[in-house]
C-alpha positions in Angstrom: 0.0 0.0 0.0 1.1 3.7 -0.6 2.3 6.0 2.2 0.0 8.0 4.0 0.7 11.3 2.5 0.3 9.3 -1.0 -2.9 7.5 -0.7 -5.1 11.0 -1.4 -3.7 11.3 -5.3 -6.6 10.3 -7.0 -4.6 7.8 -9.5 -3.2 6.0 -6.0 -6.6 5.3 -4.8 -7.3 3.1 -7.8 -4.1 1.7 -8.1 -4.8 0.8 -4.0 -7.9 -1.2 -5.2 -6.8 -2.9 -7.8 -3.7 -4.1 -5.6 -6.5 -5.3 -3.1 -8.4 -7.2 -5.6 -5.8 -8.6 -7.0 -5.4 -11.8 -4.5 -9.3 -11.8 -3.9 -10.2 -14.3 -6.6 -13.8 -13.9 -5.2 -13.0 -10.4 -4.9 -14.6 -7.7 -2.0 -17.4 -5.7 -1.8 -17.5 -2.0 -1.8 -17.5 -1.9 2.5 -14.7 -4.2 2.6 -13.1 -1.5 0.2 -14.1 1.2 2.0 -13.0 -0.1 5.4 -9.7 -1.2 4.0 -8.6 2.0 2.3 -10.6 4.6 4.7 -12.4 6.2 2.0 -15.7 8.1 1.9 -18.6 5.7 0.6 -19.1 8.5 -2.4 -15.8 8.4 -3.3 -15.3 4.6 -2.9 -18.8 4.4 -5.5 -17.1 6.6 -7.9 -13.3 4.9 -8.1 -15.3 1.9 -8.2 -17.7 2.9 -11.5 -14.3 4.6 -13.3 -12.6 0.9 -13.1 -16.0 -1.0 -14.1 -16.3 1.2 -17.3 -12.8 1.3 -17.9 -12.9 -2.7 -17.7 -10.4 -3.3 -15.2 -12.8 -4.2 -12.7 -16.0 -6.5 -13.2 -18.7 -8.2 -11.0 -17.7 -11.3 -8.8 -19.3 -14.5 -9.9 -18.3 -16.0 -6.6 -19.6 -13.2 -4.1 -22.6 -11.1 -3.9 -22.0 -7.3 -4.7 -18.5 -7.7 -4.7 -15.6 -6.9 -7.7 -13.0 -8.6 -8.9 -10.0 -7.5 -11.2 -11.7 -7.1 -14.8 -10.7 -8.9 -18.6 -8.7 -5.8 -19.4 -6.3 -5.4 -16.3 -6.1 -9.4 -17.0 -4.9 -9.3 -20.5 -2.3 -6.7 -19.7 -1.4 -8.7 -17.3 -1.1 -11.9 -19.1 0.6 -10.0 -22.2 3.7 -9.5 -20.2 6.2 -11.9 -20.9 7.6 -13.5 -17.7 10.4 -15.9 -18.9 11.5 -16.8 -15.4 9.4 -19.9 -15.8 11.8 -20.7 -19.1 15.2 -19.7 -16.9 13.8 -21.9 -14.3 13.0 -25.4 -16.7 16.2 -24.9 -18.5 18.3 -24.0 -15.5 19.5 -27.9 -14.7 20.4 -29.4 -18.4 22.5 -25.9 -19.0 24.2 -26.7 -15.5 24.8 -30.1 -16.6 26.0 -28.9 -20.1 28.4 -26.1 -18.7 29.9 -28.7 -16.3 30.7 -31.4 -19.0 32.0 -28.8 -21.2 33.4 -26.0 -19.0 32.1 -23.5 -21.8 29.1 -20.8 -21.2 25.3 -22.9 -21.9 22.1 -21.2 -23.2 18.7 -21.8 -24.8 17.5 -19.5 -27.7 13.9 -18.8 -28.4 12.0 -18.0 -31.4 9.5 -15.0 -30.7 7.5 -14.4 -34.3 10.3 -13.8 -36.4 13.2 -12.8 -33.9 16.0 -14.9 -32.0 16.3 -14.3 -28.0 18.3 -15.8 -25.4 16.1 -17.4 -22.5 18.8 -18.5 -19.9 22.7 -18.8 -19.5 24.7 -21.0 -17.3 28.4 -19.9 -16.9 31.0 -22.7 -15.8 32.3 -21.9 -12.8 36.2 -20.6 -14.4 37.7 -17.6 -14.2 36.8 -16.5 -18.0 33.0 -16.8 -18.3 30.7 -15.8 -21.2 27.4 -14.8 -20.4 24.4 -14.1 -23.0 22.1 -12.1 -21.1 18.9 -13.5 -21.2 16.1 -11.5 -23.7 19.5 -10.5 -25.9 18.4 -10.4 -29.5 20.8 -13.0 -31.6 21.6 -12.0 -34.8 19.7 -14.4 -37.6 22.8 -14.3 -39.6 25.6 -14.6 -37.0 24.4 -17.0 -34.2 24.7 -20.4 -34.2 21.5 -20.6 -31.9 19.5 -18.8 -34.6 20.8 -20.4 -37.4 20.0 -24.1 -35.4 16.7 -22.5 -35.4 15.6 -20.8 -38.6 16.8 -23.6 -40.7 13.6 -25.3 -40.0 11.4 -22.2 -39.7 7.9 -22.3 -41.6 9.3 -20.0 -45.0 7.4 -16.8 -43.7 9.2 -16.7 -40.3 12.3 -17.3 -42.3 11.5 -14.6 -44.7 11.0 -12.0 -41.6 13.9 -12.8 -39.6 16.0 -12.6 -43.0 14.9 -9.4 -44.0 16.5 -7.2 -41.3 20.0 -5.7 -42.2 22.7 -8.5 -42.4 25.2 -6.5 -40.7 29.1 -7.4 -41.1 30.2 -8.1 -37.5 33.3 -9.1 -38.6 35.2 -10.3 -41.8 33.9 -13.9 -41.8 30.0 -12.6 -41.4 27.6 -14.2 -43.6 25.9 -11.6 -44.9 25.2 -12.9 -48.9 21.9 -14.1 -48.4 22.8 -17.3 -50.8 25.3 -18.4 -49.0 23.2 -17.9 -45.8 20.3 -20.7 -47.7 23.5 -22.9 -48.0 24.3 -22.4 -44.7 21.2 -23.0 -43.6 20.6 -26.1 -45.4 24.1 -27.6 -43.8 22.2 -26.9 -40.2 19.5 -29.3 -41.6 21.5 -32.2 -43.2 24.0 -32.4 -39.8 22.0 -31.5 -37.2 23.7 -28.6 -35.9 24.7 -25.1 -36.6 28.3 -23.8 -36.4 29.5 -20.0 -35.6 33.1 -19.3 -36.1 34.2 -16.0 -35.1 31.2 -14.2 -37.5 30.2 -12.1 -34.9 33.0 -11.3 -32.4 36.7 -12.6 -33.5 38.1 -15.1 -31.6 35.2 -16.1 -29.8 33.1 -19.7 -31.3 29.3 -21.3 -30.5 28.0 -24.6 -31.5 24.0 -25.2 -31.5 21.2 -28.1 -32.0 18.0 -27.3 -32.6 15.5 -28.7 -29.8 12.8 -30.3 -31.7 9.0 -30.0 -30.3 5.9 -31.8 -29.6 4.7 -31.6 -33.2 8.4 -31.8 -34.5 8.3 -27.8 -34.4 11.7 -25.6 -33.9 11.2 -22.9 -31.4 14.5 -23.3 -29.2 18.0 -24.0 -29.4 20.6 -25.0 -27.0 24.5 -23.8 -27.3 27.6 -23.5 -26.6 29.7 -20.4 -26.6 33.6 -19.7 -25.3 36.8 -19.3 -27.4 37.4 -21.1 -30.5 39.6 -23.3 -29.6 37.6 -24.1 -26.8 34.2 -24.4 -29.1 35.3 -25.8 -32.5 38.9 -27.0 -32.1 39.6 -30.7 -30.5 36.9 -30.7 -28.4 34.2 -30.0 -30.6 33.1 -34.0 -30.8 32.8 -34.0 -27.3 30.6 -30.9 -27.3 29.0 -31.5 -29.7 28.1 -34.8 -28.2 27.1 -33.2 -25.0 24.8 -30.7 -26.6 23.0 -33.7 -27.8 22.4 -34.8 -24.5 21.2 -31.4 -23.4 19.1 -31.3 -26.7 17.3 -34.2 -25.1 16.9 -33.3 -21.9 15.4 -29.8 -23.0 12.9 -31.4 -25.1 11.6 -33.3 -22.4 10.5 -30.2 -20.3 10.1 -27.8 -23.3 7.2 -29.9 -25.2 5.1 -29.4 -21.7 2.0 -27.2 -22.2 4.0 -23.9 -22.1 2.2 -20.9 -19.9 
């Protein structure tokens, strides 16, 4: 609840409702508000007609003259999008994966046409890499996006394609054939490969985590320096990514929130 010296601005007062409503599934009646907030029964009959026409506010099914939060506070509510749930699910394969490899794990996402990390494990080294999760990876310079939009419906690929290819570095793949190639490797072998095309010196590896349905919406990685990623040891990450892959499958084709 507000301060004292807060609670008389008009926009706190209905901000103070709605926070009371919010764990009432049955919701409260208009004297329970009243009591609760120490407001006038005028003024608690007008806040309460301004969130009823306004939509974030509605009748209780459950109680007699009572409210309950409203479709329109709901939907904003349920628009945000809360990945902790994704950090949380993934958290234990990327520890597993970061400990067999001793290189930085992370999942990828597809959201409509764009690439996002979801969650990063470092090892526990004194080098780490760490992909901050909601970071944007680039469709044309991430192994994680490439492990992904090689099996995109054509649309999706088409949207994700058509920002600007910028040239991070010299090896970038920026040529948009050479990209399709690329792109059809990722689907013959299974995984993706980036080798210093968007910061020099620095590697990843990806497999694509197949769904429910056989869908692509995430990838798992690996990231660190290239010898590290894609020199000798790349069989044996390569081989624990595929355990990873399986393990993430499991939990990510579970009815998603």
């Amino acid at each position: 609840m507000p301060a004292p010296d807060q609670r008389d601005k008009p926009l706190e007062r209905y901000l103070s409702v709605l926070e009371l409503l919010a764990p009432q599934p049955d919701g409260l009646t208009p004297g329970e508000l009243e009591r609760a907030l120490d407001l006038p029964k005028a003024t608690m009959n007008r806040i309460i007609h301004v969130l009823l026409d306004s939509g974030l506010i509605a009748g209780s099914t459950g109680r007699a003259r009572a409210y309950r939060l409203g479709p329109r506070i709901l939907r904003l509510l349920t628009g945000a999008h809360d990945l902790s749930w994704l950090e949380r699910i993934t958290e234990r394969p990327l520890q597993e994966l970061a400990g067999a490899t001793g290189q930085s794990a992370f999942v990828a996402c597809l959201f409509g046409a764009e690439v996002r990390s979801v969650n990063c494990v470092a090892p526990d080294t004194t080098v780490r890499f760490h992909i901050v999760p909601g970071t944007g990876m680039p469709p044309h310079a991430s192994a994680t996006a490439k492990s992904i939009l090689a099996f995109a419906p054509p649309e999706v690929l088409e949207a994700a394609l058509a920002v600007e290819r910028a040239a991070f570095t010299p090896r970038t793949i920026t040529g948009r054939a050479r990209l399709d190639e690329e792109l059809a490797q990722v689907r013959a072998r299974g995984y993706s490969i980036e080798h210093g095309e968007h910061v020099l010196g620095l590697a990843s590896v990806a497999r694509p985590i197949p769904g429910a349905q056989g869908e692509v919406r995430f990838a798992v990685g690996l990231t660190g320096p290239e010898g590290s990623i894609v020199g000798p040891e790349m069989e044996r990450n390569l081989a624990a990514l595929a355990t990873a892959r399986d393990q993430l499958a499991k939990v990510l084709s579970l009815p998603m929130p």
